[in-house]
ROSE-926805 format. One record per atom (N, C-alpha, C): residue in one letter; x, y, z. Coordinates in steps of 0.2 Angstrom, whole numbers, padded with zeros to 4 digits, always signed. Example, Ala and Ser with C-alpha at 12.3 -4.5 7.8 and 13.67 -1.06 7.14 Angstrom:
<vexdos>
A+0066-0028+0039A+0062-0022+0039A+0066-0016+0039S+0064-0011+0035S+0068-0005+0036S+0064+0000+0039
</vexdos>
This chain:
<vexdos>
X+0664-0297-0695X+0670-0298-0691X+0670-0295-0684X+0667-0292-0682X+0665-0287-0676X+0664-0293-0670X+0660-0297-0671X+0656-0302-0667X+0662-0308-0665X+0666-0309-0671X+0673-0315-0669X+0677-0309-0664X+0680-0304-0666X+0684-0302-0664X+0682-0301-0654X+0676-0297-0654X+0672-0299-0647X+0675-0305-0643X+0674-0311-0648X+0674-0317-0645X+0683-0319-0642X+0687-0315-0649X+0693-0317-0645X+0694-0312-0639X+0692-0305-0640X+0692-0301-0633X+0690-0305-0625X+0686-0308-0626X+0681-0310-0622X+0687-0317-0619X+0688-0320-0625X+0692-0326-0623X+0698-0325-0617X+0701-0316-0622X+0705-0316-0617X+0706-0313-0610X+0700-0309-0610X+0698-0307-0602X+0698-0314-0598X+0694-0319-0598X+0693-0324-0596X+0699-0329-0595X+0703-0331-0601X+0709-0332-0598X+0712-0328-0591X+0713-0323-0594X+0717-0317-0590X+0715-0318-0584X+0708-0318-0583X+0707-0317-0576X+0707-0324-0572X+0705-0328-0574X+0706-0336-0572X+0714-0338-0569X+0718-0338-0575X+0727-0336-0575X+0728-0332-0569X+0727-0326-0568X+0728-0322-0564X+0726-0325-0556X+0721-0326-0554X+0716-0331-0548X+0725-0337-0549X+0724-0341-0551X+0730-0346-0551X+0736-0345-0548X+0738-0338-0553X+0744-0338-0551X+0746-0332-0545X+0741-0330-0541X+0740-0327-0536X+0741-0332-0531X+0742-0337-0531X+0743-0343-0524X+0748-0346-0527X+0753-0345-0533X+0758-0349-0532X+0766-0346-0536X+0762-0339-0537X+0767-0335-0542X+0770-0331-0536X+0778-0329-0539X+0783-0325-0534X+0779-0320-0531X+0784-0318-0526X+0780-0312-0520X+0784-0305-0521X+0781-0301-0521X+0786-0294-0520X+0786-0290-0512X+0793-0292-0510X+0791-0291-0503X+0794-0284-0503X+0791-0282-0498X+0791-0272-0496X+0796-0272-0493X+0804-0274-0495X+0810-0271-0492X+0813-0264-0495X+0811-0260-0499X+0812-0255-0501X+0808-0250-0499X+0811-0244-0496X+0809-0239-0496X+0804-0236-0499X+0805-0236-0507X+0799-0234-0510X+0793-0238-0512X+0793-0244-0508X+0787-0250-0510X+0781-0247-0506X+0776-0244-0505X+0770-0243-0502X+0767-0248-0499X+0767-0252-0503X+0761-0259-0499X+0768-0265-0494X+0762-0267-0489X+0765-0266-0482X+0766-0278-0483X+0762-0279-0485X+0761-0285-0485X+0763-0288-0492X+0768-0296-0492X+0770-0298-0498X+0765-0300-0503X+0764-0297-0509X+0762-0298-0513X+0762-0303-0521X+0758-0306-0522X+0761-0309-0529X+0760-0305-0533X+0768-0308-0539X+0770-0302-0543X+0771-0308-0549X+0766-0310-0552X+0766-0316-0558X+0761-0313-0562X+0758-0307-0561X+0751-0306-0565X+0753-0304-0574X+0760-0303-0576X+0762-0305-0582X+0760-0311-0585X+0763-0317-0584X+0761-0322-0586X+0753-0322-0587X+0749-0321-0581X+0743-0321-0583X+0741-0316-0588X+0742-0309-0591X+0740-0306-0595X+0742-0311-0603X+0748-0312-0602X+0753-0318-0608X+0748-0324-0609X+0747-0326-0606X+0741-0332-0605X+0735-0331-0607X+0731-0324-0605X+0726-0322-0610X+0726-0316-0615X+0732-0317-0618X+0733-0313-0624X+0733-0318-0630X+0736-0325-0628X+0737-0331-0630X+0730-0333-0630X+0726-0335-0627X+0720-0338-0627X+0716-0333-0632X+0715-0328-0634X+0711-0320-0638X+0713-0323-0643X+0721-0324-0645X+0723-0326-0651X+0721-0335-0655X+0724-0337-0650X+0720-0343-0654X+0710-0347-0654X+0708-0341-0650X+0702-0341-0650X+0700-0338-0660X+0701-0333-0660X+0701-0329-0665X+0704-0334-0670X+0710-0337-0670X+0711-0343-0674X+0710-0349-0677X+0705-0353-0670X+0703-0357-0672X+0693-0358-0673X+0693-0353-0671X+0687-0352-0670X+0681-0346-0677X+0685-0343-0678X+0684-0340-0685X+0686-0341-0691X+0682-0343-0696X+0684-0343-0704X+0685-0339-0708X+0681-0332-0704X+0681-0324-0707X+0689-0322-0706X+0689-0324-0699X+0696-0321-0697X+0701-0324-0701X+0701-0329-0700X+0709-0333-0705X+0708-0331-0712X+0703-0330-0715X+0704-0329-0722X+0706-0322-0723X+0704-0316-0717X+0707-0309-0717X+0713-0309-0714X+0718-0312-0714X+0724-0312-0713X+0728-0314-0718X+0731-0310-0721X+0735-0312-0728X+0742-0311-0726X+0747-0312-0730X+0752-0314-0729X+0757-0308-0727X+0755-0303-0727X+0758-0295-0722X+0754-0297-0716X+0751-0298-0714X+0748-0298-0708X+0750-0304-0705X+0751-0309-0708X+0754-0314-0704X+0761-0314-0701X+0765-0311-0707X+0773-0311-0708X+0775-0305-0701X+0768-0302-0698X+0771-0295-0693X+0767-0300-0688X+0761-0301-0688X+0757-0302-0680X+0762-0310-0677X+0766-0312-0680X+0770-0319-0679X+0775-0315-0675X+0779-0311-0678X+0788-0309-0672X+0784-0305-0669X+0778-0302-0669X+0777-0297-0666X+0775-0298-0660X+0771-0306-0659X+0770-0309-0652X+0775-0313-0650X+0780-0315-0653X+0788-0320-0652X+0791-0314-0646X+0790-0307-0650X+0796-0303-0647X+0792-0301-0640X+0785-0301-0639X+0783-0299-0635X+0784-0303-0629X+0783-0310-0631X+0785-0316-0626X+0792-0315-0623X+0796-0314-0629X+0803-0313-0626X+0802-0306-0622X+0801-0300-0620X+0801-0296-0616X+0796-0298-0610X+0794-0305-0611X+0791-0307-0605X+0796-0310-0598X+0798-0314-0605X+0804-0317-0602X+0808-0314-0598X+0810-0310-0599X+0817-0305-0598X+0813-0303-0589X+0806-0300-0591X+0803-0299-0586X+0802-0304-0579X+0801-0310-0582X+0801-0315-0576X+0808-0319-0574X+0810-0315-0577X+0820-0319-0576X+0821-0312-0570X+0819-0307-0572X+0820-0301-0567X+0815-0299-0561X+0808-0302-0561X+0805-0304-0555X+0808-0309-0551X+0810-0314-0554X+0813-0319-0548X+0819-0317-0547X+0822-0316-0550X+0831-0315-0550X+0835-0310-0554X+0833-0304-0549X+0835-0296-0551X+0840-0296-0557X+0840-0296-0565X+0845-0294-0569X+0847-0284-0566X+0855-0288-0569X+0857-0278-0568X+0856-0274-0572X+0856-0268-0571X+0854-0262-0575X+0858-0264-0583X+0865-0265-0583X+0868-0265-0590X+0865-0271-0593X+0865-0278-0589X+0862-0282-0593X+0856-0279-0596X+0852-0279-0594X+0845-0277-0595X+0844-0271-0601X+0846-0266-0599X+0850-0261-0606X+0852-0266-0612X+0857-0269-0613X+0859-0274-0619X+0854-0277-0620X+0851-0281-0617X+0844-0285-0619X+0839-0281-0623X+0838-0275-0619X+0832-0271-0622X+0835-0269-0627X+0840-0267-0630X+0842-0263-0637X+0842-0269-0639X+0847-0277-0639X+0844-0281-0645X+0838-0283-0646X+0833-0284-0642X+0828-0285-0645X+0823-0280-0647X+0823-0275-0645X+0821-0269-0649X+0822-0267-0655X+0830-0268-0656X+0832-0267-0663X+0829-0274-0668X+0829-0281-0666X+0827-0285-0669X+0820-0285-0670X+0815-0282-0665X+0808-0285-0667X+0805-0277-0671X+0810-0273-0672X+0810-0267-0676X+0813-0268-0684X+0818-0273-0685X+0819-0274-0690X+0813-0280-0692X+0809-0284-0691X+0805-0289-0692X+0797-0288-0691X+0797-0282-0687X+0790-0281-0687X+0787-0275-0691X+0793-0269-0691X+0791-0264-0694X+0797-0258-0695X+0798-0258-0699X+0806-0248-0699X+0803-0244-0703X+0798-0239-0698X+0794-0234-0702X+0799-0230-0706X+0797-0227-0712X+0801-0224-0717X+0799-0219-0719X+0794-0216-0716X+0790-0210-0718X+0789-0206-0712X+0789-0201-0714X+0786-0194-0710X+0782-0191-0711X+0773-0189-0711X+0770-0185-0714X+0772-0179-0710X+0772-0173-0713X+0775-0167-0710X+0767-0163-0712X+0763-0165-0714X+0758-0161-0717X+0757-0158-0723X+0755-0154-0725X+0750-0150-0734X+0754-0155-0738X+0753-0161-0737X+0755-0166-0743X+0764-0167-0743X+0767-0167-0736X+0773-0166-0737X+0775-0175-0733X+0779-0178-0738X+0781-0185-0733X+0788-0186-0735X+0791-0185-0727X+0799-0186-0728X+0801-0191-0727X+0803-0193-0734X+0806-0201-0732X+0812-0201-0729X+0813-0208-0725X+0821-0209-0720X+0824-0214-0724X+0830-0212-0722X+0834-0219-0724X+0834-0223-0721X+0834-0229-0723X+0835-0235-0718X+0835-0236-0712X+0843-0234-0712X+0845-0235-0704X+0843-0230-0701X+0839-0225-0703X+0835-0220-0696X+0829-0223-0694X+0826-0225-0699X+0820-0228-0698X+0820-0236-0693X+0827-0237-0696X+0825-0244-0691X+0827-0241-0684X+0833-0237-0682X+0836-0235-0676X+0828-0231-0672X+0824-0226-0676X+0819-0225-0672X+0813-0230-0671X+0811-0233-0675X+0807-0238-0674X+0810-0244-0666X+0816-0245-0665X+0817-0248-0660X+0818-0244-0655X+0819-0237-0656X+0819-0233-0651X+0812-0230-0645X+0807-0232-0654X+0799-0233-0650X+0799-0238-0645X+0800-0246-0648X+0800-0249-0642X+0804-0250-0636X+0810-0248-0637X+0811-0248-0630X+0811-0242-0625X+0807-0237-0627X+0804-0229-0624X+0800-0235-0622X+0795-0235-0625X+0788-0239-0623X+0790-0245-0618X+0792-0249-0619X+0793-0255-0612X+0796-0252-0607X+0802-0247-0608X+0803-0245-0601X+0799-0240-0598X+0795-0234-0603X+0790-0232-0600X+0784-0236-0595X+0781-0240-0599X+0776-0243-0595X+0781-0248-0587X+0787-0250-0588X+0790-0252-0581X+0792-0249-0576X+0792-0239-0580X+0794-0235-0575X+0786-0233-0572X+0781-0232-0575X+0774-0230-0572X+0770-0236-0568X+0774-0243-0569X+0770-0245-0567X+0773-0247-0558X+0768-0241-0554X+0771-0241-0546X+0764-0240-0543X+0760-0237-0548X+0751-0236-0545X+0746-0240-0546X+0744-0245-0542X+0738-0248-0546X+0733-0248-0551X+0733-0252-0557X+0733-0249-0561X+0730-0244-0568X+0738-0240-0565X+0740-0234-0568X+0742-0236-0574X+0746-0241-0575X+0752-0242-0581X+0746-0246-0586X+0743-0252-0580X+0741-0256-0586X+0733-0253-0590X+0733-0249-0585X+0723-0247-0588X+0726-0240-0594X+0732-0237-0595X+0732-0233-0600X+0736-0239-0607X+0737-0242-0605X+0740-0246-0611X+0733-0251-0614X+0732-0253-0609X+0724-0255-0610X+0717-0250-0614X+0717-0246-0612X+0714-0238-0616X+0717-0238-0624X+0723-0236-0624X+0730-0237-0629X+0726-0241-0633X+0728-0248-0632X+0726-0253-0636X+0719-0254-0640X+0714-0251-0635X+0709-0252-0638X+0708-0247-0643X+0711-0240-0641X+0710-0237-0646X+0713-0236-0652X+0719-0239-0653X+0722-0243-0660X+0718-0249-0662X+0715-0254-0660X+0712-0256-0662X+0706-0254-0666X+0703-0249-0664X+0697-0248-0667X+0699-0243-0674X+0706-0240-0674X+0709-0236-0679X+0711-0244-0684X+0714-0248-0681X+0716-0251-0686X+0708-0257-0690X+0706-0256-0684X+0699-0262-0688X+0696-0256-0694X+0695-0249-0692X+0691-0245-0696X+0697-0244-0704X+0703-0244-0704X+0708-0246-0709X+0709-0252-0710X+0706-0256-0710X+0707-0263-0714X+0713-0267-0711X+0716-0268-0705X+0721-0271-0703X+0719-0277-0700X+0716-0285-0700X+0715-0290-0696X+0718-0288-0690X+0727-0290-0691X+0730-0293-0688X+0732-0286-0680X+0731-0281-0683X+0734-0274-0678X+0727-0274-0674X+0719-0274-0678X+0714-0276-0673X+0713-0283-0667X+0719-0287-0670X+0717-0294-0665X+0721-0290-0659X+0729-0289-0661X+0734-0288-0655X+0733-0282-0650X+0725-0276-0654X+0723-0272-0649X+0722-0275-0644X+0715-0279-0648X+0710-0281-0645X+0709-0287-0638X+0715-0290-0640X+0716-0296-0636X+0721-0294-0631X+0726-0288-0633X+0729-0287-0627X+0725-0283-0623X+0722-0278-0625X+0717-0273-0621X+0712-0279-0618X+0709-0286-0618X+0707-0291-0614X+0711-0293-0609X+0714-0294-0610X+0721-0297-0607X+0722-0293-0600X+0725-0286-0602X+0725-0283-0597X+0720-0281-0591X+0714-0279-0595X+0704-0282-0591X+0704-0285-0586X+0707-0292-0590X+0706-0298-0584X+0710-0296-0577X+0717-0293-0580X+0722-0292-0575X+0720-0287-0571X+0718-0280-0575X+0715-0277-0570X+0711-0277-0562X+0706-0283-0565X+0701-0284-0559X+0706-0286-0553X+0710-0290-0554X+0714-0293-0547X+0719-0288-0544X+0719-0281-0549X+0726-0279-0547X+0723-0270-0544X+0716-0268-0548X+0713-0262-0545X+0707-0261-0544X+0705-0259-0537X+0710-0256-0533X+0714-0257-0528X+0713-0263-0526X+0714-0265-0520X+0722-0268-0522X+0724-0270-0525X+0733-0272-0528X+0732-0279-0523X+0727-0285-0524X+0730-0291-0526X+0733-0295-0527X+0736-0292-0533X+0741-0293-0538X+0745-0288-0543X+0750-0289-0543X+0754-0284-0547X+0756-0287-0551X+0758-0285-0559X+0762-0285-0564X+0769-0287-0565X+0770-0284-0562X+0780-0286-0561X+0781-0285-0567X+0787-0286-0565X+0791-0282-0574X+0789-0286-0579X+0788-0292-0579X+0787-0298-0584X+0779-0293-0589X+0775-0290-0583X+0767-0290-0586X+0771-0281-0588X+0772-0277-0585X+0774-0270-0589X+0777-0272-0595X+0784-0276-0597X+0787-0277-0601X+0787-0280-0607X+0780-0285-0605X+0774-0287-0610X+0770-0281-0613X+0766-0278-0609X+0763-0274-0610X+0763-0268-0614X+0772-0265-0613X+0775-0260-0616X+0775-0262-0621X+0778-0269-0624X+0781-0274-0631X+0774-0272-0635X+0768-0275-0632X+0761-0276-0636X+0760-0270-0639X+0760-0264-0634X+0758-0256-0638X+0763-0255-0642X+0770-0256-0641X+0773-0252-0646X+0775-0258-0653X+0775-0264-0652X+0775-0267-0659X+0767-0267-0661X+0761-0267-0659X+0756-0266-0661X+0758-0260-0665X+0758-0255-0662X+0760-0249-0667X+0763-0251-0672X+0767-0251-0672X+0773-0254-0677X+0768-0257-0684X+0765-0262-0684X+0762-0266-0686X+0757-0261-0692X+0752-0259-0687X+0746-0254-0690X+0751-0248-0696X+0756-0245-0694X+0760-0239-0698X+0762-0246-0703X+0764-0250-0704X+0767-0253-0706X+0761-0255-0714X+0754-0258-0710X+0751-0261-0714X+0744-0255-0716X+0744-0251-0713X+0738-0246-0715X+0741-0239-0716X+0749-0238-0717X+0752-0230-0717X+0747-0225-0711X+0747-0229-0708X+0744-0222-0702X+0750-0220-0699X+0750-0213-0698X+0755-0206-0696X+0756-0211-0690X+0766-0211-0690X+0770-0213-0685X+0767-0209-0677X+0765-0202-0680X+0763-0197-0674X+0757-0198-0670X+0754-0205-0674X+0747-0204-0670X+0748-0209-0665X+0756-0218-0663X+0753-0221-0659X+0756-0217-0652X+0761-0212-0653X+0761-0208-0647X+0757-0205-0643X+0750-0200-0647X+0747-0198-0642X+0740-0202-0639X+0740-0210-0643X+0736-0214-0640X+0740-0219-0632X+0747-0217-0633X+0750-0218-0626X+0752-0213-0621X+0751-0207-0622X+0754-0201-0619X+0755-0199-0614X+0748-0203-0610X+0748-0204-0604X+0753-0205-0601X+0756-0213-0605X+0762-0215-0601X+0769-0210-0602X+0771-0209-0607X+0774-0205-0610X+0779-0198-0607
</vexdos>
């Protein structure tokens, strides 16, 4: 399985960075009218869509390209890596409605809590706690789902508020990913190893255009992508491997 998965990685480096070269000559600009913007000259601010483009390329590589892969995808696996890349795309969206056309702070807040809360009921409502010496505290429902949605929207607006240094935001979510990835391939999770694997590609690609030199930036669309991926990948993995809700915090911590 090691050698498909590569391949969808690879795939989506290569999207990513292809996409990215593209839409650097035709994707919106972020121009340096604010005070806190450092870079002096307008830059293109589309390089989300390009990571989306090679997150999507990783996946249907792996898709149609592997036999191994499709038949290790069972019906938990599919039922989570399905809304868990829908909701992603939706926080892309939101992202590129708000690089070209500032939504306001409370829009943006209601947005983020309902789809938080929906791709939390759908993806995953952790219901346990290991406390340790064999101790696991179960939650009720509605705690579980209110904190599981509360992971994702810490996590998206985290990576949107870090992301202001070249990258700083995406190469730790990038890190992140890979190292879920390798936790959940080593637990038997197809579907938590594709979404590491392919976003931690994805961002790769992005990276090259965006550090050091800042080429290209992520915009809210690549942050609010990229926060969605680590915290419903997460989701996914505790979902389908019972790994300790406590562990995908300190594989993102950095951001944190």
């Amino acid at each position: 399985m090691i050698p498909e998965f590569g391949n969808g990685a690879m795939a989506a480096i290569l999207a990513s960075l292809l996409s990215c070269a593209v839409l650097m000559r035709v994707g919106p600009l972020d121009h340096p009218v604010q005070a806190h913007k450092q870079h002096v000259d307008p830059t293109p601010t589309s390089g989300g869509v390009g990571i989306c483009i090679g997150f999507a390329a990783g996946l249907l590589m792996l898709a149609f390209s592997s036999d191994r892969w499709r038949r290790s995808i069972d019906l938990g696996d599919a039922t989570l890596l399905s809304p868990a890349a829908v909701f992603a795309f939706i926080f892309l969206l939101i992202g590129v409605i708000d690089d070209t056309r500032p939504l306001g702070p409370r829009l943006k807040f209601l947005l983020f809590v309902l789809v938080s809360l929906s791709a939390a009921l759908l993806v995953g409502v952790v219901d346990h706690l290991p406390l340790g010496w064999q101790v696991n505290l179960q939650l009720p429902f509605v705690v579980g789902l209110v904190g599981a949605a509360l992971w994702v929207f810490v996590m998206v607006n985290c990576v949107n508020f870090m992301d202001g240094a070249n990258g700083l935001a995406m190469g730790c979510v990038a890190i992140g990913l890979l190292a879920l990835a390798m936790i959940s391939h080593a637990l038997g999770s197809s579907s938590g190893t594709a979404i590491g694997l392919c976003g931690a590609g994805a961002l790769f690609g992005f990276l090259f255009w965006n550090f050091p030199g800042g080429r290209l930036f992520a915009g809210d669309s690549g942050a609010l992508f990229a926060g969605a991926l680590a915290a419903l990948g997460s989701l996914i993995v505790i979902a389908r491997t019972g790994l300790s809700p406590f562990i995908p915090p300190l594989l993102f911590f950095p951001l944190l």
